[in-house]
C-alpha positions as semicolon CSV with decimal commas, in nm:
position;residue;x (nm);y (nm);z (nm)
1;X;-2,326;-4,365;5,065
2;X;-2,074;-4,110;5,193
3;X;-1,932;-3,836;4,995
4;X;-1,544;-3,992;4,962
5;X;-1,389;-3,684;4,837
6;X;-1,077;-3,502;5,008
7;X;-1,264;-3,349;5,312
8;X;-1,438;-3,725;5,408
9;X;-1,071;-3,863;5,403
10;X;-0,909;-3,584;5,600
11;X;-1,203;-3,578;5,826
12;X;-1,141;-3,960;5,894
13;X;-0,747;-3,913;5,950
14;X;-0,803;-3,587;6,175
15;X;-1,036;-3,822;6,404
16;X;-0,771;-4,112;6,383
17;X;-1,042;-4,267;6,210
18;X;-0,810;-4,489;6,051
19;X;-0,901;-4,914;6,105
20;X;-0,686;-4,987;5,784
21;X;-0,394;-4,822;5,938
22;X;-0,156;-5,123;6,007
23;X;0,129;-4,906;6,199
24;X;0,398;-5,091;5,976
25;X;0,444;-5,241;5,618
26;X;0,224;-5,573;5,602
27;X;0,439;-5,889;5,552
28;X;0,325;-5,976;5,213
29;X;0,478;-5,641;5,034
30;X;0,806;-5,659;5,251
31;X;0,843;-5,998;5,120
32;X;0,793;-5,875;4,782
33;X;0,994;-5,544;4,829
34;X;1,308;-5,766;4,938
35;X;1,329;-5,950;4,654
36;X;1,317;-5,666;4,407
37;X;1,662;-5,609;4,222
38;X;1,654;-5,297;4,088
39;X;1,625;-4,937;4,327
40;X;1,622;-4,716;4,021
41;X;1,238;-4,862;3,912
42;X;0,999;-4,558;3,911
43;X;0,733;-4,707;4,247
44;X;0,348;-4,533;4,289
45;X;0,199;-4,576;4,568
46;X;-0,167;-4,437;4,545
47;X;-0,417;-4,417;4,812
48;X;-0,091;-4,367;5,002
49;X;-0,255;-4,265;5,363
50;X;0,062;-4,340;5,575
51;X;0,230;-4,487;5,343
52;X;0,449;-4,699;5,546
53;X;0,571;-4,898;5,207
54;X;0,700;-4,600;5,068
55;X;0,883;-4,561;5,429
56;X;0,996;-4,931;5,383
57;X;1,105;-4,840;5,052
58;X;1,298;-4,527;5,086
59;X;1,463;-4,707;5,395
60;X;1,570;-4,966;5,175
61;X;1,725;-4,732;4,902
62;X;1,462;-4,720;4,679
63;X;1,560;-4,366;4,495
64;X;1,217;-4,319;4,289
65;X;0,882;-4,370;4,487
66;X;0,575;-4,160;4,444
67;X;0,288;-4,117;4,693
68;X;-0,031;-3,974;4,575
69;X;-0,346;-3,900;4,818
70;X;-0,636;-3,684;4,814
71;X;-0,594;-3,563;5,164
72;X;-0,290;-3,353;5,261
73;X;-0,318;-3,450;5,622
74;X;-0,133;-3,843;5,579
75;X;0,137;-3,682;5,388
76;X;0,176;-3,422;5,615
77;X;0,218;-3,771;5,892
78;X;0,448;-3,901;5,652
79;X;0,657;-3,572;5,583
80;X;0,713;-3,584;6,005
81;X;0,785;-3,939;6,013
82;X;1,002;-3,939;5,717
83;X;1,166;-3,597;5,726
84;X;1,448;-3,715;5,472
85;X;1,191;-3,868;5,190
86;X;1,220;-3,616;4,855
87;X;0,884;-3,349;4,916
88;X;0,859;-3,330;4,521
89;X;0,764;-3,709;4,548
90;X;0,472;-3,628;4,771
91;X;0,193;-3,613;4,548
92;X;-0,130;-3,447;4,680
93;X;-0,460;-3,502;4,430
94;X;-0,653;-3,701;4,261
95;X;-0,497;-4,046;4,165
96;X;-0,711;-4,048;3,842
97;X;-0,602;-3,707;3,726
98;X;-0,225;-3,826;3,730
99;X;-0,067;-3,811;3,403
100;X;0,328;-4,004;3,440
101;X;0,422;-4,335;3,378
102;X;0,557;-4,603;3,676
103;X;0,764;-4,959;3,636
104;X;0,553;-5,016;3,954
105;X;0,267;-4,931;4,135
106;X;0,155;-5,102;4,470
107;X;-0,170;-5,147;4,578
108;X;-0,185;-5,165;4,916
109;X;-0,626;-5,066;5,061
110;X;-0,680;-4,811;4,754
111;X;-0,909;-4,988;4,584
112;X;-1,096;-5,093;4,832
113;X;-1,160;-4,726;4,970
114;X;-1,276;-4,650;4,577
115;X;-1,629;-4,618;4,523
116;X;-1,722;-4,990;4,349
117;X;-1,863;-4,754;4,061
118;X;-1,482;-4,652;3,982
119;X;-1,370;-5,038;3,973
120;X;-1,296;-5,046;3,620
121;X;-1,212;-4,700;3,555
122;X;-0,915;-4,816;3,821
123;X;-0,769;-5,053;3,594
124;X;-0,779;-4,879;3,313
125;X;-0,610;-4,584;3,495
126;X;-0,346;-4,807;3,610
127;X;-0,296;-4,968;3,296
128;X;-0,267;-4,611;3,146
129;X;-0,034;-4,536;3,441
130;X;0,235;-4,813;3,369
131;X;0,527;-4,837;3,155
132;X;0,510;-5,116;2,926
133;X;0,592;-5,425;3,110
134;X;0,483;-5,234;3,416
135;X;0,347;-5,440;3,717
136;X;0,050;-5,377;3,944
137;X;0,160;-5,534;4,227
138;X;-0,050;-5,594;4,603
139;X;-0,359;-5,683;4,789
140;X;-0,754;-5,721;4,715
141;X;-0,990;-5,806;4,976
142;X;-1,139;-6,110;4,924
143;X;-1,398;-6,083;5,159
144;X;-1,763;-5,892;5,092
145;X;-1,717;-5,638;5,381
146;X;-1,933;-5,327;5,342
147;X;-2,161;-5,210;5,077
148;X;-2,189;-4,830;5,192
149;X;-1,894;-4,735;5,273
150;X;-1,507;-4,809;5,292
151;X;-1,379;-5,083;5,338
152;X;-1,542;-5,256;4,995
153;X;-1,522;-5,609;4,927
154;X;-1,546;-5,841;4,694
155;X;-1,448;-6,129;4,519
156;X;-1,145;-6,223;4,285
157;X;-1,430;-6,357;4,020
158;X;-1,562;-6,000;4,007
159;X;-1,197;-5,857;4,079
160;X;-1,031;-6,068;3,786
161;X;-1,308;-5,939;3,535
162;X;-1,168;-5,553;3,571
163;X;-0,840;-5,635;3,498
164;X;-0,807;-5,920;3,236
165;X;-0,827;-5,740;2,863
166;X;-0,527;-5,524;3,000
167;X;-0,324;-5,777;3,218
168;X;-0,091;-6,082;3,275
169;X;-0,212;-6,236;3,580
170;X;0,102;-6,323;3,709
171;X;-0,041;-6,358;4,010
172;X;-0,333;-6,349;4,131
173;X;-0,417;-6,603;4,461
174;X;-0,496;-6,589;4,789
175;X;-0,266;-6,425;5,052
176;X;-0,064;-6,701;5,224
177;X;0,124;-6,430;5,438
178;X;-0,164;-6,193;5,535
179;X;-0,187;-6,010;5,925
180;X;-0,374;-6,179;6,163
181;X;-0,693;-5,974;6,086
182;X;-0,720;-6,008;5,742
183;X;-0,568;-6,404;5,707
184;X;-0,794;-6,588;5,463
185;X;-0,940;-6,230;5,375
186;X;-0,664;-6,134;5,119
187;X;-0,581;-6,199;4,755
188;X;-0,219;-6,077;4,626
189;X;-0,201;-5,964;4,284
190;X;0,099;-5,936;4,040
191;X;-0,048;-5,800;3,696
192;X;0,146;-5,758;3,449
193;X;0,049;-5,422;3,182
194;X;0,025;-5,595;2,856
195;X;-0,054;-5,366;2,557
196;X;-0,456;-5,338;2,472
197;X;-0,472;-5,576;2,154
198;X;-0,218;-5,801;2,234
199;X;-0,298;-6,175;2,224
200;X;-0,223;-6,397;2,520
């Protein structure tokens, strides 16, 4: 098992090491970006790498996105590509030492590049990382893919397990709107933060 810590990532986006990298937001978050009401919402993005949805979403008039990533070098990319995008908003560190509160965070091939180990530490950090009524809101693989290093797979059985004490599945299905490559590969996921002894 690799070492995934800031120099492994950088290493890999230095090299253009990069086989996630669509180029372009995916259809299934556009779809869900568009039909969002509200620009104001607070919007993390962690895992970021190129972040072309926070591109999407500035472009859009979003006013209050976040990117976080452990390697300067994609926000660096992103800085050039998106010269106008606020620089305080451009988060560099450690996703689970992040301490403020979002109405939304999008998960968009960050959990994936997690260590399996950190699986449930992830939801709990996002839970901990929403408002109340805050959404977790993007795609799972649904696939087994690799078991020593990134991408990581697994299934929504396993998936579903992490985030149930702390979550509304809103939901929580396979992606119907995926890229070519991944079609039949993809679960989207709309979770809902519900507070830790609530009863649903």
């Amino acid at each position: 098992m690799h070492q995934l810590d800031k120099d492994y990532w950088t290493k890999r986006y230095r090299e253009d090491d990069a086989a996630w990298d669509t180029g372009s937001i995916t259809p299934p978050l556009k779809e869900y970006i568009d039909q969002l009401p509200d620009k104001n919402i607070s919007i993390l993005i962690p895992g970021a790498g190129n972040a072309y949805e926070a591109e999407y979403l500035f472009s859009k008039g979003f006013s209050n996105v976040s990117i976080i990533d452990l390697s300067e070098e994609p926000l660096n990319n992103f800085k050039q590509r998106v010269p106008g995008f606020p620089s305080g908003h451009l988060l560099a560190g450690d996703f689970f030492d992040h301490q403020l509160q979002y109405d939304l965070i999008i998960e968009q091939t960050f959990f994936c590049a997690l260590d399996p180990s950190l699986r449930k530490k992830y939801a709990e950090k996002m839970h901990a990382l929403l408002k109340p009524g805050g959404k977790l809101v993007g795609l799972l693989f649904n696939d087994k893919l690799n078991a020593d290093k990134p991408p990581f797979g697994g299934s929504k059985e396993e998936y579903a397990a992490y985030f149930e004490k702390q979550f509304r599945f809103k939901t929580f299905e396979p992606c119907y709107n995926s890229i070519k490559p991944r079609a039949g590969r993809e679960l989207f996921i709309n979770l809902v933060k519900v507070q830790q002894n609530a009863s649903w």
